[in-house]
C-alpha positions in Angstrom: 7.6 -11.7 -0.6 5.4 -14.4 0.3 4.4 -17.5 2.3 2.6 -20.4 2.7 1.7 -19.0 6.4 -1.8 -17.5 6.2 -0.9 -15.4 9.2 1.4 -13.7 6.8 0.8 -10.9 4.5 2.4 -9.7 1.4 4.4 -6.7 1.4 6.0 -4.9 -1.1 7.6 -1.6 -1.7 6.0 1.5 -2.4 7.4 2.0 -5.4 6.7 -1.3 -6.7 3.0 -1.2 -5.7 2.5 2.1 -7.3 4.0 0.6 -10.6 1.1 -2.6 -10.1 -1.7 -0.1 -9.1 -0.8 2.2 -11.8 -0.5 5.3 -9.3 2.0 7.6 -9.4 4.9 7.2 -6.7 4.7 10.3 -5.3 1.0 10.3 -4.8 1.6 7.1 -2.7 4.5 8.3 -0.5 2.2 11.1 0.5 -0.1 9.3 1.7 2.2 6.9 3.4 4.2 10.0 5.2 0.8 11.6 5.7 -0.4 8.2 7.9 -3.5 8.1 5.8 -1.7 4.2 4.4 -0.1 2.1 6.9 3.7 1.4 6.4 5.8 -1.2 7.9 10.3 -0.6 8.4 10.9 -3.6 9.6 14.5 -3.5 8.0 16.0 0.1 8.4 14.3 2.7 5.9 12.7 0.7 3.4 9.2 0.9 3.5 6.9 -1.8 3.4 3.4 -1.7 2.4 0.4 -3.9 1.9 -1.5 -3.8 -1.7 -4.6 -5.1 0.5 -4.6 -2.2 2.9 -4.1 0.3 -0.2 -6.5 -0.8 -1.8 -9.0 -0.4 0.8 -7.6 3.3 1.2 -8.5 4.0 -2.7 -11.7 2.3 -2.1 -12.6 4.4 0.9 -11.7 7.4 -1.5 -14.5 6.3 -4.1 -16.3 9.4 -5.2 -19.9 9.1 -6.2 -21.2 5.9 -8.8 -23.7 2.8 -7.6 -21.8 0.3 -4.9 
């Protein structure tokens, strides 16, 4: 889902972004119930995330190498 509004962000569902990232699902979910990635239900109980913010999360994760 996205916009031409800049205030806007993309969401998708977890299952889709862990297909795009390459992670598996469950891993994901985890860490979505776990409130370690926020989650957006704007709709009932699909959950929404942003690639943006899970991204950060796996890059807050990195373990050892140069920056």
């Amino acid at each position: 889902m996205t916009t031409n509004n800049q205030n806007t962000a993309e969401f998708v569902t977890v299952p889709a972004l862990a297909k795009q990232l390459g992670v598996k699902y469950h891993a994901l979910l985890r860490a979505v119930n776990a409130g370690l990635v926020p989650s957006y239900k704007p709709f009932g109980d699909r959950r929404l995330v942003k690639p943006a913010e899970v991204i950060a999360f796996i890059e807050r994760s990195r373990i050892g190498g140069a920056k």
